[in-house]
C-alpha positions as a printed Julia matrix, in Angstrom:
226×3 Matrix{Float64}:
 28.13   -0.15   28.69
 24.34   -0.78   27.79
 22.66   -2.87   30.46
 21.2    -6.57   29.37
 18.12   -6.09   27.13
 18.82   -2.59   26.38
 20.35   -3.2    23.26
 17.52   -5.1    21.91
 14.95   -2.65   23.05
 16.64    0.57   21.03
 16.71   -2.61   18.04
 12.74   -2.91   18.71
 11.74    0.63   19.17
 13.94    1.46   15.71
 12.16   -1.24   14.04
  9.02    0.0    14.94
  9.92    3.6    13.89
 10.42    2.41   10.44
  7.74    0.5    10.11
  5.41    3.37   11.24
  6.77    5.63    8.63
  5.89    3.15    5.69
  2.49    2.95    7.4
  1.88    6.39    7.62
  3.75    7.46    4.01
  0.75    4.33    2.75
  3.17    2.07    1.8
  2.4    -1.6     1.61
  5.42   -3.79    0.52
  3.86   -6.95   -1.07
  3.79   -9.77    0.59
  4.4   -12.36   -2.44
  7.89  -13.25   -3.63
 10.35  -10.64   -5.15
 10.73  -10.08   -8.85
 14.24  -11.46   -9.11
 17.23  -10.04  -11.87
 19.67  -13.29  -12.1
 23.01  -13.42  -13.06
 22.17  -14.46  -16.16
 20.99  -11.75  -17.13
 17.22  -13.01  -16.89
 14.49  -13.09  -14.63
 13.47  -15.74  -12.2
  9.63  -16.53  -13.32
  7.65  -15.54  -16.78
  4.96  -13.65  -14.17
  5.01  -12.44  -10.95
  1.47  -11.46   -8.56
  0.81   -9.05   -5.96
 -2.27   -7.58   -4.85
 -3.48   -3.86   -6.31
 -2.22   -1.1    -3.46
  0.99   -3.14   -3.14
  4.47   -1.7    -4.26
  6.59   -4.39   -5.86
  9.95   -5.78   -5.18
 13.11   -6.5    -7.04
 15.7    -8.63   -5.79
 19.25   -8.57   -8.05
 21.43  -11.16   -7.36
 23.96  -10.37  -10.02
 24.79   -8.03  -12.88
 22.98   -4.13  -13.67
 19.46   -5.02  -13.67
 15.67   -3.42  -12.93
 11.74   -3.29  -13.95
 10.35   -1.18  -16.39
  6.74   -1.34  -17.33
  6.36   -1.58  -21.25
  3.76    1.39  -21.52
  3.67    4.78  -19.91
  1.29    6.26  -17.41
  0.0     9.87  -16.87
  3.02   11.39  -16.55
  4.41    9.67  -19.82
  7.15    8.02  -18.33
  6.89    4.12  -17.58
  3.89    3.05  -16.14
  6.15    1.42  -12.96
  9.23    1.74  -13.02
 12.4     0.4   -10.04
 16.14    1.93  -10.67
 18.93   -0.31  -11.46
 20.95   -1.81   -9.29
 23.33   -4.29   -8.75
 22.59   -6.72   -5.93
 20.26   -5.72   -2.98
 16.61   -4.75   -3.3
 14.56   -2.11   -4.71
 10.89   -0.83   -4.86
  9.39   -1.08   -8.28
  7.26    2.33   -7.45
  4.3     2.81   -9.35
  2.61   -0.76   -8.92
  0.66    0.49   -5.97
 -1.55    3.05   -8.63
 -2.41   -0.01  -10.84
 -5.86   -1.96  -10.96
 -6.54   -5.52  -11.52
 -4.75   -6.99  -14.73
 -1.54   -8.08  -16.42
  0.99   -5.79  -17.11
  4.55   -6.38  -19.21
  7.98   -5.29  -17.68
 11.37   -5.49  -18.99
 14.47   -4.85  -18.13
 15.95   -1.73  -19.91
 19.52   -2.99  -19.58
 18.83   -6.49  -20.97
 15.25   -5.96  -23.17
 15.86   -8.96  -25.33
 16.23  -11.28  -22.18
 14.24  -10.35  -19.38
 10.65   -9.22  -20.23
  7.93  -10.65  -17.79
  4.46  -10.27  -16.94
  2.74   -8.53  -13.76
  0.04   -9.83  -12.9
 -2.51   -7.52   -9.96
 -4.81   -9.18   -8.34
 -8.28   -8.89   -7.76
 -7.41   -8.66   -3.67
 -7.05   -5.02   -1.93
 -7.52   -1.37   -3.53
 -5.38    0.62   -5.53
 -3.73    3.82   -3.93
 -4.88    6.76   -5.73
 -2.88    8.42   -7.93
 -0.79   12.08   -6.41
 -2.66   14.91   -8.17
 -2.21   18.66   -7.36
 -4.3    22.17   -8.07
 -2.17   25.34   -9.63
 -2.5    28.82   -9.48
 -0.12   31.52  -10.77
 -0.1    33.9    -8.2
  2.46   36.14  -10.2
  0.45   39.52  -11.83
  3.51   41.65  -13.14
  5.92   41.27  -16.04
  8.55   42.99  -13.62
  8.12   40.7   -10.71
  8.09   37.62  -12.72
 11.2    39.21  -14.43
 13.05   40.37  -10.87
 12.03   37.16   -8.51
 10.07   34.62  -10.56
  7.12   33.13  -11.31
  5.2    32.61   -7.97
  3.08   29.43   -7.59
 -0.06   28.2    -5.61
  0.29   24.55   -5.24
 -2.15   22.18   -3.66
 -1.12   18.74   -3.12
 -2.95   15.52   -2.75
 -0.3    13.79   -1.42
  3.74   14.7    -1.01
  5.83   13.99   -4.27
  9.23   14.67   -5.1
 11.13   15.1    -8.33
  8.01   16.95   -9.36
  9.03   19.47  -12.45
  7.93   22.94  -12.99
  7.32   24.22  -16.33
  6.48   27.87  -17.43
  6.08   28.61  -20.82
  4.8    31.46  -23.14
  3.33   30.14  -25.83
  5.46   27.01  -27.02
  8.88   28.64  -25.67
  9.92   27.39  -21.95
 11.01   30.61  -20.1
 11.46   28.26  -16.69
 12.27   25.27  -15.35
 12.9    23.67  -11.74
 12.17   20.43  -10.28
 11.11   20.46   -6.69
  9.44   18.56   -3.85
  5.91   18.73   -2.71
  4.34   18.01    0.74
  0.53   17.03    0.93
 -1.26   20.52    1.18
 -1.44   23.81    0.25
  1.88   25.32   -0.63
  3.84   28.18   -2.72
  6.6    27.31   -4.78
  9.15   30.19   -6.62
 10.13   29.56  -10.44
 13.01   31.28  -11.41
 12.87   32.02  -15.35
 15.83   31.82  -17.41
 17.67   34.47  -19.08
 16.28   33.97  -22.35
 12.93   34.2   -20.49
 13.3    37.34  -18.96
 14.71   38.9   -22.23
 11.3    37.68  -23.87
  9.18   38.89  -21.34
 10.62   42.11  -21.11
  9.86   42.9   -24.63
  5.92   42.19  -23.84
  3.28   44.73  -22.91
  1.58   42.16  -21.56
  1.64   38.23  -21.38
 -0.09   35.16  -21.26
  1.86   32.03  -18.92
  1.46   28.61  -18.68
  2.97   26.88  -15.63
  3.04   22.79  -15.53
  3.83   20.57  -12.51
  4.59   17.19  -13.86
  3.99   14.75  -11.15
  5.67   11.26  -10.49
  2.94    8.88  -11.31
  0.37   11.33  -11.97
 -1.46   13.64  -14.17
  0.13   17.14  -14.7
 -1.24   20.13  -13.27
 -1.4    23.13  -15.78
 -2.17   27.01  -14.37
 -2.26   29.65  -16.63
 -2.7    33.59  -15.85
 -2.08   36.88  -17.68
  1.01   39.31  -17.1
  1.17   42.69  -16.92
């Protein structure tokens, strides 16, 4: 049986620990009211503020609904983007990158009837961007064939759902998708069978490997095989 105040103590020191881990992670939940999805199947307001470093919220309080910025950023998906859901909260991730200015969001599942504006602020600094440095550490046509493609991977910041891409020329011999800490790192790409089979018919070879970042510009490394 937990003594009197116990209780609320563990409820304290957990609600610290969680905030701490937003803090350190650099996340700063904004302040100003929720972009709501209605039951209607539209959204509360025309425009919504917060201030540039902040990460956006949507509230649903009814139906499949979620914010998707109108144009794409440097990784060519939506500029911001939050997943659907039905009921509850979500982050709209990728409003923390942006700089002052208006921005247009829709929803994906209702585009005719909920489109708003996002307006950033003036107030507070935008959070850079994740960015990473590659380098194919990989030298052999055999090795790459029997264990992969072998990558040096420098982060700026952790990242997951990142995608690595090796190519030669315009044909993808490899593909994973994988999680990055902030740091140096190595990272193993395992080619596919059709890969192999084209590399093995190559006296030598010239690779491309791409990491395509959430929210950020891709990386590109590109070395010779032998």
């Amino acid at each position: 049986m937990l003594k009197r105040g116990t209780g609320r103590r563990m409820w304290l020191a957990a609600a610290f620990a969680a905030f701490a881990v937003m803090a350190y992670a650099g996340i700063a939940l904004a302040a100003s009211p929720p972009i709501i999805g209605q039951i209607d199947d539209t959204y509360s307001a025309p425009a919504y503020t917060i201030d540039q470093g902040e990460v956006a919220q949507l509230q649903v309080t009814g139906s499949d609904h979620n914010a998707t910025a109108r144009t794409n950023g440097p990784d060519s998906m939506a500029l911001f983007r939050s997943p659907t859901i039905t009921g509850g909260s979500a982050a709209v991730d990728g409003t923390q990158y942006l700089s002052a200015g208006d921005y247009q969001f829709f929803c994906t599942i209702h585009p005719t009837t909920m489109q708003a504006t996002l307006h950033v602020s003036g107030n507070g600094t935008p959070q850079a961007r994740p960015s990473a440095s590659l380098k194919l550490k990989t030298k052999t046509i055999s090795k790459a064939v029997k264990k992969g493609l072998l990558v040096s991977i420098t982060a700026s910041t952790s990242a997951s759902n990142t995608t690595l891409t090796a190519k030669l020329g315009n044909a993808t011999i490899g593909k994973t998708s994988t999680s990055l800490a902030a740091g140096p790192q190595s990272k193993k790409l395992k080619l596919s069978k059709a890969g192999k089979s084209k590399l093995r018919k190559k006296g030598s070879a010239k690779v491309t490997v791409t990491a395509t970042i959430p929210f950020g510009a891709p990386a590109t490394a590109k070395g010779k095989l032998k």
